[in-house]
C-alpha positions in Angstrom: 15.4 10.7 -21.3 16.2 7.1 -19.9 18.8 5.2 -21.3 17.2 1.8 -22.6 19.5 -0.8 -20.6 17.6 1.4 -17.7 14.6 1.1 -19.3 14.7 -2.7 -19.1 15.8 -2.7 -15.3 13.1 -0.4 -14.8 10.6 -3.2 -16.3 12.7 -5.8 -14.8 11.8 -4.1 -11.6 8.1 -3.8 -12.2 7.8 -7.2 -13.0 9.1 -8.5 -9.8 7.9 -6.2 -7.7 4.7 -7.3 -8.9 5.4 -10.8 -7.9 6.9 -10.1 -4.5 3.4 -8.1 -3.7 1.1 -10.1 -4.9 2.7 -13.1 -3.3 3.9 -15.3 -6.2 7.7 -14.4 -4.7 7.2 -15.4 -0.7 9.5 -14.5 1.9 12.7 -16.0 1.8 12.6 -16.7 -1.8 15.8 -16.1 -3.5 16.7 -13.9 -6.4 19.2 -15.3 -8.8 20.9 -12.1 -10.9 21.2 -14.9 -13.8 18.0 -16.8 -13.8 16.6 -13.2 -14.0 18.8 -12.4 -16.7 17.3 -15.7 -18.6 13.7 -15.2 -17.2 13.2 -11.4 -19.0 15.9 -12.4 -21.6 18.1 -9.2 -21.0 22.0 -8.9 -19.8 23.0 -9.2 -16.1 23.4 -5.7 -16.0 19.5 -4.7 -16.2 18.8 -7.7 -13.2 22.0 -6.8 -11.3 20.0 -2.9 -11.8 16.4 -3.8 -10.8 18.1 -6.0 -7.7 19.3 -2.7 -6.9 16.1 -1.2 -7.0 14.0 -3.7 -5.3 16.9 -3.7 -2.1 16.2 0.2 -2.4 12.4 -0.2 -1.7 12.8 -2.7 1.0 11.4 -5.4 -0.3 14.7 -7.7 -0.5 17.6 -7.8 0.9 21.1 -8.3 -0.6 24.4 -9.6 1.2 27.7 -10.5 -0.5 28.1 -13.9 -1.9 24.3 -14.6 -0.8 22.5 -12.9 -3.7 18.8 -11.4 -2.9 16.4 -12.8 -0.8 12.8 -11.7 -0.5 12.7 -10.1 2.2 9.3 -8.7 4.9 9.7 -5.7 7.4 10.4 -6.5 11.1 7.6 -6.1 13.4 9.3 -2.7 14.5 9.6 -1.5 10.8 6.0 -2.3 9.9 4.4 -0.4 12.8 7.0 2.4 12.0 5.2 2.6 8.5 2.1 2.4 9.5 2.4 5.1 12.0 4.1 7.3 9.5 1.0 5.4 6.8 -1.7 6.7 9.7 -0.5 10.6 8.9 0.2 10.5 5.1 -3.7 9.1 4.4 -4.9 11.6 7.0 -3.3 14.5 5.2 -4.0 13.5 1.7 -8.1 13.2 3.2 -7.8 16.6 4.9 -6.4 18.1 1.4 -8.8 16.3 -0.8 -11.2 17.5 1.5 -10.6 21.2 0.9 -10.2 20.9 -3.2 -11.7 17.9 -4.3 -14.0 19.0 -7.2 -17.7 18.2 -7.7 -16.6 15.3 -10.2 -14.1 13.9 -7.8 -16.5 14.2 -5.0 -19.3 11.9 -7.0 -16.8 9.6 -7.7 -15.8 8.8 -4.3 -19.3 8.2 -3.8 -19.3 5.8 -6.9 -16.0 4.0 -5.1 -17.9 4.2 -1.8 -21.0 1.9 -3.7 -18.8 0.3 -5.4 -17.6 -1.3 -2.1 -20.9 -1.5 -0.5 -22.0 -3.8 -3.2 -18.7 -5.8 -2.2 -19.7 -6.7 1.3 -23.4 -7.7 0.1 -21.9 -9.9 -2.2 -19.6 -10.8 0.7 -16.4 -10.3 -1.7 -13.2 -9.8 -0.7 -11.5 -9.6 -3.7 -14.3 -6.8 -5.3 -14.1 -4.6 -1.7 -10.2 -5.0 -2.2 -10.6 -3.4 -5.8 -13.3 -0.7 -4.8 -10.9 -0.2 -1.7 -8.1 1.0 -3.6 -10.0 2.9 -5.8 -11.6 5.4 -3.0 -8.5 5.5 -1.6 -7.4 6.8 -5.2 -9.5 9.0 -5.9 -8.8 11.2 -2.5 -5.3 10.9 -3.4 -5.8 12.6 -6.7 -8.2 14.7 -5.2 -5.7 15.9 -2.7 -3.8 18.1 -6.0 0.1 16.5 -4.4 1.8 14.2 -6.3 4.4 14.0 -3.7 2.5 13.2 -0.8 0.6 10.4 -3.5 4.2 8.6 -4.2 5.2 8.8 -0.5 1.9 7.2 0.2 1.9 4.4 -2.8 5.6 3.5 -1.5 4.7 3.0 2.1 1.9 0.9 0.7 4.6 -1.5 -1.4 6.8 -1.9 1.3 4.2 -2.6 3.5 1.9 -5.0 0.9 3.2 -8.6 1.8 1.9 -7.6 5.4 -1.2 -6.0 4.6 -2.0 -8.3 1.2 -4.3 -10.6 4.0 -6.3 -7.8 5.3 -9.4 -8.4 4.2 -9.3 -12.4 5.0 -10.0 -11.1 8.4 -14.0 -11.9 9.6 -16.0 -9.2 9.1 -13.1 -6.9 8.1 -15.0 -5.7 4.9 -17.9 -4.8 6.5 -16.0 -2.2 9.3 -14.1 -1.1 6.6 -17.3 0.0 4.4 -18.3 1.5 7.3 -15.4 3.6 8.1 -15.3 4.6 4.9 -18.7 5.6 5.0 -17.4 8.0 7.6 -15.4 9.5 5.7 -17.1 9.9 2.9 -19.8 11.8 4.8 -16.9 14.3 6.3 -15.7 14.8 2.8 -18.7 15.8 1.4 -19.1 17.9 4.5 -16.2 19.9 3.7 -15.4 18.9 7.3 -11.5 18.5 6.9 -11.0 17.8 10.7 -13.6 15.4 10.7 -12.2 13.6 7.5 -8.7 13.8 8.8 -10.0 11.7 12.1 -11.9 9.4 10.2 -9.0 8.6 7.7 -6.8 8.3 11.0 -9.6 5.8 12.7 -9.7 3.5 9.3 -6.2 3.0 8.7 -5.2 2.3 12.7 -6.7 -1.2 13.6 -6.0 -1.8 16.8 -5.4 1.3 18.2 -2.1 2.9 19.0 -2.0 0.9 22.1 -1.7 -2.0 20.5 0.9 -0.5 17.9 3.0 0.7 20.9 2.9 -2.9 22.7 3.8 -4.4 19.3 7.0 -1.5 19.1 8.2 -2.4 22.1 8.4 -6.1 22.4 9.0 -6.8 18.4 6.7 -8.9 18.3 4.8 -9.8 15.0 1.2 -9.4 13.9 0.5 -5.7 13.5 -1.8 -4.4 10.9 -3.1 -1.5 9.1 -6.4 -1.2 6.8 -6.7 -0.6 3.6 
């Protein structure tokens, strides 16, 4: 049983993890262990705690006397996730292939509409919803909670990267389709094709492109969602 001052730097966590994903805490911003203290109204031990927390899931970065900064993976970090992101989703598809039920299986056809009705509304922020949940649903459906949280942390670490995804032209649209892709494997009970099709729709740009991006640091690669 957690101890409640943990408790409150586990909500204290939440709470800005929240804001560094979602954007309302951008890169560079600085967090101050007291203003946090005043801002959820709880001791500086709790915010000292969920600094501690948020610099062990990558998403700031501490040094002494500077405090916490908001911090975004390097360009060699990110396409280290994503390559290790490509495999994870490509397992949890294969898996969910092979035990999904005949529930789960209709409602990643419901997630699948749902995101077709997305791009003929041409709406980013609905396909972003309907995205997340058929990626949810073959994550329950692949029966390993392990695999899940390894998966849902890449995704945090990697979320002030990918957040703009969809803003890309079109984007929607090739994702509905690559979805639709998978969607027919699954249903299939085709687990190598499932596997592939998973792998195709989270690498854009190809491993080439990934590789380039490895070698000379530079910024700007990206994975789907």
């Amino acid at each position: 049983m957690s101890s409640p001052r943990r408790s409150l730097a586990d909500k204290v966590f939440a709470e800005l993890e929240q804001d560094i994903l979602k954007g309302r805490l951008k890169a560079g911003s600085r967090l101050d262990e007291a203003l946090i203290a005043e801002r959820f109204a709880v001791s500086r031990t709790p915010a000292r705690e969920a600094l501690r927390l948020l610099d062990h899931a990558g998403l700031v970065r501490r040094a002494p006397r500077q405090g916490a900064v908001v911090r975004v993976p390097s360009a060699r970090e990110y396409v280290a996730m994503a390559e290790i992101l490509v495999e994870l989703e490509a397992l949890a598809t294969r898996l969910a292939t092979r035990r999904m039920s005949i529930a789960e299986r209709e409602a990643l056809s419901a997630a699948y509409a749902e995101g077709e009705a997305a791009v003929r509304a041409d709406s980013r922020t609905d396909y972003a919803e309907a995205n997340a949940h058929f990626h949810a649903v073959l994550y329950a459906g692949s029966r390993n909670d392990i695999l899940t949280e390894q998966i849902r942390t890449m995704r945090r670490r990697m979320g002030s990267l990918r957040s703009n995804t969809f803003d890309h032209p079109g984007r929607i649209a090739v994702s509905c389709a690559e979805h639709a892709r998978v969607l027919q494997a699954v249903l299939a009970g085709d687990e190598d094709a499932a596997h592939q099709a998973m792998r195709e729709h989270i690498t854009v740009g190809g491993t080439v492109y990934a590789d380039l991006i490895a070698s000379l640091g530079e910024p700007g690669a990206t994975t789907s969602g």
